[in-house]
C-alpha positions in Angstrom: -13.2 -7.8 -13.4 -11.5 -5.8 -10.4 -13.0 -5.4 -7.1 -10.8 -2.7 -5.2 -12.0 -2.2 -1.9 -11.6 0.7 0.2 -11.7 3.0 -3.1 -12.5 5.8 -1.1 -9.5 5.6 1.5 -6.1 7.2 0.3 -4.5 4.3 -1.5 -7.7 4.1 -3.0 -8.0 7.7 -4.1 -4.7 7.2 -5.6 -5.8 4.1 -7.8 -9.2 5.9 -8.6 -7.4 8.6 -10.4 -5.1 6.9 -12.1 -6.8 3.9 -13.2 -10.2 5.9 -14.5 -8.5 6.9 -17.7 -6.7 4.6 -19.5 -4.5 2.8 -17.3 -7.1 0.1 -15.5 -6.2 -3.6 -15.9 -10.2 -3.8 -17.3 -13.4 -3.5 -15.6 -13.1 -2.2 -11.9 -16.1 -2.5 -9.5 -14.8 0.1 -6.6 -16.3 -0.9 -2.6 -16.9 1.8 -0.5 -18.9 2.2 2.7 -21.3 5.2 3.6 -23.6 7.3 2.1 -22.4 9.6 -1.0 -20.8 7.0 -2.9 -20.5 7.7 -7.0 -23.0 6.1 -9.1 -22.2 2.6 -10.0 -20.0 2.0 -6.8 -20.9 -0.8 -4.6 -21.7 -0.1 -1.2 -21.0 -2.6 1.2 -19.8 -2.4 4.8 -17.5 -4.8 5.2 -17.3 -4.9 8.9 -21.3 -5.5 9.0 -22.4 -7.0 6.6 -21.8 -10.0 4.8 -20.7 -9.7 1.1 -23.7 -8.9 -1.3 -24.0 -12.3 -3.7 -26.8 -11.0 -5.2 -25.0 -7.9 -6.4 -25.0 -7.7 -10.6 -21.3 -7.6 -10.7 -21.0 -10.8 -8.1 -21.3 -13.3 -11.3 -18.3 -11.1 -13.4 -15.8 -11.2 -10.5 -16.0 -15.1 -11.1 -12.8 -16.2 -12.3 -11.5 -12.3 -11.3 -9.2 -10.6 -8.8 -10.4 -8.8 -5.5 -7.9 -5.8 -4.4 -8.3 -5.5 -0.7 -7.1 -2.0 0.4 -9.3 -1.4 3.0 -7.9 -1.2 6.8 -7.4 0.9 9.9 -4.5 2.6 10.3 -4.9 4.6 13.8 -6.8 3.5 16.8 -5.7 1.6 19.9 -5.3 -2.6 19.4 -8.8 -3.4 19.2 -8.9 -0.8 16.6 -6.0 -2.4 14.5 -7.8 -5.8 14.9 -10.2 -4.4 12.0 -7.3 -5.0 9.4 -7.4 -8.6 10.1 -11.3 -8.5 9.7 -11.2 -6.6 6.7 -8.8 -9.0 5.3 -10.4 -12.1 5.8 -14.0 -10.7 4.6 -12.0 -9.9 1.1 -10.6 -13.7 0.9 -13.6 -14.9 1.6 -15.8 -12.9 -1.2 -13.3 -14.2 -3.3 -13.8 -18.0 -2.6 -18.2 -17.2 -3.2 -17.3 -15.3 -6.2 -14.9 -17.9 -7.5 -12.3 -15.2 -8.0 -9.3 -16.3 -9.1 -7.0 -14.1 -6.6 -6.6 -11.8 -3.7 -4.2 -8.9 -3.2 -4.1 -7.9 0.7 -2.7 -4.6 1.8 0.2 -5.3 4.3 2.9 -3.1 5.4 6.5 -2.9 6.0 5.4 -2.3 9.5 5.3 -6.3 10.1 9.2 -5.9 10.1 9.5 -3.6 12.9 13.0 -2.8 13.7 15.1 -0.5 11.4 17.6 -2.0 8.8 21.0 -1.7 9.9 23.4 0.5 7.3 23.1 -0.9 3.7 20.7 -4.0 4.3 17.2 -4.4 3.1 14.1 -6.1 4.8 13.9 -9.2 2.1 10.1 -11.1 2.6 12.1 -14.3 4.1 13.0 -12.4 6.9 11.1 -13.3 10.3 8.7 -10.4 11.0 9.5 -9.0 13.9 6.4 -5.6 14.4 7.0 -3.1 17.3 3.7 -1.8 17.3 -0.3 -2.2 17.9 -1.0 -2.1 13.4 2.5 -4.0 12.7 0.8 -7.1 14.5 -2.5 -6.9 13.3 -1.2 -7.3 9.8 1.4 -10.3 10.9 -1.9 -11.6 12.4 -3.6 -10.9 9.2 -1.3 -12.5 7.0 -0.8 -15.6 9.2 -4.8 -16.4 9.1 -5.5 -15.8 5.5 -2.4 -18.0 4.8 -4.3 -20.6 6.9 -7.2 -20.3 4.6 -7.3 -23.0 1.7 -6.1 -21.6 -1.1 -4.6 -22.3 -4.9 -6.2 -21.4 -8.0 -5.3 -24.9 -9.1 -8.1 -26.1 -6.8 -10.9 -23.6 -7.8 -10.0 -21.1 -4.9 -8.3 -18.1 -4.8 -4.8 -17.2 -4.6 -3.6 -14.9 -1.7 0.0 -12.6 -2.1 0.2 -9.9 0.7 1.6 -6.9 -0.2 4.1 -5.3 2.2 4.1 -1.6 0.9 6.4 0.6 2.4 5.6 4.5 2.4 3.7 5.9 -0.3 4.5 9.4 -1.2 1.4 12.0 -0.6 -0.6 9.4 1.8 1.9 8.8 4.1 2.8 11.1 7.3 5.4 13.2 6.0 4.7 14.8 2.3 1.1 13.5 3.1 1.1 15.8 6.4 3.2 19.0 5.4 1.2 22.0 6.7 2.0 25.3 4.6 4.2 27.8 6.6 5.2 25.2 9.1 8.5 23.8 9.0 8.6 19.7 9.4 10.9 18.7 11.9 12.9 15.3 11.0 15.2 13.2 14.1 18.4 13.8 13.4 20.6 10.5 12.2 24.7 10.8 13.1 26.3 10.6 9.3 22.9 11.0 7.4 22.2 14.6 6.1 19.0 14.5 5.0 17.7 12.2 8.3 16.1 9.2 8.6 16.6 6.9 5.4 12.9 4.9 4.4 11.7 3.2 1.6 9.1 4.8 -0.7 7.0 4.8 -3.8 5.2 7.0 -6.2 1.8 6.9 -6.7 1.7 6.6 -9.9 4.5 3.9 -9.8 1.9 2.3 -7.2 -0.9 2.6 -9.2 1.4 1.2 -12.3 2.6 -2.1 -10.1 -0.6 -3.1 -9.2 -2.1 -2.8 -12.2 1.4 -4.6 -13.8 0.4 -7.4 -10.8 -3.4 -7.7 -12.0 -2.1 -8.5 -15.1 0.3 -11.0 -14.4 -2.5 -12.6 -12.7 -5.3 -12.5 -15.5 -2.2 -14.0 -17.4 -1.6 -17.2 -15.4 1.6 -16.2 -13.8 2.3 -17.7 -10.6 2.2 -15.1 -7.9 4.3 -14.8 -4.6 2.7 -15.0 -1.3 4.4 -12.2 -0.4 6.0 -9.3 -2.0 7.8 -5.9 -0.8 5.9 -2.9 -3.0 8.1 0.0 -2.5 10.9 1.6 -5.4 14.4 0.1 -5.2 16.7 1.8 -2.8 15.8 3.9 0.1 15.6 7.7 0.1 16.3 10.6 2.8 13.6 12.2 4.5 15.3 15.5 3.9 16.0 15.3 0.4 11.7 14.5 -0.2 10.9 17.2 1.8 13.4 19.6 -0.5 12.4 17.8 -3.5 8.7 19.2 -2.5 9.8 22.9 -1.6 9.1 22.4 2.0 11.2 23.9 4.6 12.5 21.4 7.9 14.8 21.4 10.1 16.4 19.0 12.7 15.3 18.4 16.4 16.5 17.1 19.5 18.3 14.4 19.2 15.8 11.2 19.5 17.5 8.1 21.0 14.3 5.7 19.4 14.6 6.9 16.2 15.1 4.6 13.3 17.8 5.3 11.3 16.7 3.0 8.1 14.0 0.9 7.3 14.5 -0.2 3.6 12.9 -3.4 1.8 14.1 -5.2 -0.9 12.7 -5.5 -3.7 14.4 -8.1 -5.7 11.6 -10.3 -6.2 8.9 -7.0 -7.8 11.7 -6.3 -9.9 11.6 -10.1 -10.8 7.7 -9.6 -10.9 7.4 -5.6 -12.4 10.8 -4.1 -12.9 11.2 -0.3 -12.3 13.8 2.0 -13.1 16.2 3.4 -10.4 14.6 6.7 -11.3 11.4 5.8 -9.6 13.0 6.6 -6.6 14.3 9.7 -7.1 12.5 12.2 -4.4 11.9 14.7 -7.5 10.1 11.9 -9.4 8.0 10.8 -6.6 7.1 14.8 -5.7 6.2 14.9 -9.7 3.8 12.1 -9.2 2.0 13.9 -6.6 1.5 17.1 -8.2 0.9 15.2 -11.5 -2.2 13.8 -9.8 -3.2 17.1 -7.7 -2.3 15.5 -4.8 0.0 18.9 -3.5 -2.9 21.2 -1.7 -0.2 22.2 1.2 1.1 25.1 -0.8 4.6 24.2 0.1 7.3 27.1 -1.1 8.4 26.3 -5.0 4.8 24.6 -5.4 
């Protein structure tokens, strides 16, 4: 069994309707917090309580793989600290349930500067995060990789996953307002603006259920892993790709040019095709999973 928590934030959302068909790596117990939960979710809050042994599915996750995607992504420092809290309540579920691994949401945010022209973030390079949520996940990663882990040893294994942006909950397609044009910082030589990594939804979805299996298949699993499709893409040409109209403005001087991550070793791990990161493929996604309410022009 699965346990994905924070089913009801946007990553969440995104797994929910994709994996409720068809496409689940086999039985999924989905954590939320609050009141107006579906039936058979299991409510739990994370940052209160401690996790619910007694709970019916508590004995099937032995030997099973918790999905943490729970965290805070706005808020001042003290805020951000929750990531690190969520984090650390999802490793240590695992080790009572005897699962046999954790997935942590990280984020290419732990990198912090831009790429320069043509490189690629690669997970050996030294994280270097620029702001409050970047170093709560550094922070996050460091302590659950002080936690004893190793499947070998009858505790869970622990890979962070560094996602970069993920088309419809991210800022950009995710925030497009109908009839109001986005405006993008302009980049000297790049037409369609700043350059970032991203991934589908679907193509999230498909990965994480690609790295569940891997998992329930004995594979040995990195501690850490870029999540994002190969190459970077152009603001601009997303934004076109999704019928919404944008335009430059001012001139920023701390804008980012690119921020790009390798992704050598999920190819190694999930391979993808260079198509899943064309903007047109990623905007498909979206509408595929009635993600586009904005009514963006060509919608």
């Amino acid at each position: 069994m699965i346990c994905v928590m924070g089913a009801a934030g946007r990553l969440g959302r995104i797994l929910n309707a994709v994996w409720r068909g068809r496409d689940a790596p086999g039985p999924v117990l989905w954590q939320g917090r609050g009141p107006g939960l579906p039936p058979g979710w299991l409510g739990w809050d994370v940052l209160r309580e401690d996790w619910p042994a007694g709970h019916p599915a508590a004995a099937a996750l032995r030997d099973g793989i918790f999905l943490c995607l729970s965290g805070v992504t706005r808020g001042d420092a003290a805020a951000m600290t929750q990531n690190v809290t969520l984090a650390l309540a999802a490793c240590d579920a695992a080790r009572r349930c005897g699962a046999r691994h954790v997935f942590l949401c990280s984020s290419a945010a732990v990198y912090g500067a831009g790429t320069p022209a043509g490189g690629a973030f690669a997970e050996t390079d030294a994280p270097a995060p620029t702001s409050d949520y970047g170093r709560a996940k550094v922070e996050m990663e460091r302590l659950a990789f002080s936690l004893p882990a190793g499947a070998g040893a009858g505790l869970p294994g622990i890979t962070a996953l560094r996602i970069g942006n993920v088309l419809g909950a991210d800022s950009l397609i995710g925030g497009m307002v109908p009839n109001r044009p986005v405006i993008l910082d302009p980049v000297a030589g790049q037409a369609g603006g700043p350059v970032r990594s991203y991934i589908g939804p679907a193509t999230l979805a498909h990965v994480l259920r690609a790295l569940c299996d891997r998992v329930q298949a004995g594979a040995e699993m990195p501690k850490l892993l870029n999540i994002a499709a190969p190459g970077g893409v152009a603001m601009g040409d997303l934004l076109d790709a999704a019928g919404q109209d944008w335009r430059f403005g001012p001139e920023n001087p701390q804008v980012l040019p690119r921020v790009v991550l390798q992704t050598t070793a999920l190819q190694a791990c999930v391979p993808l095709p260079a198509t899943a990161a064309s903007p047109a493929a990623m905007v498909a996604e979206w509408r595929g999973l009635g993600m586009d309410q904005t009514g963006a022009r060509g919608a």
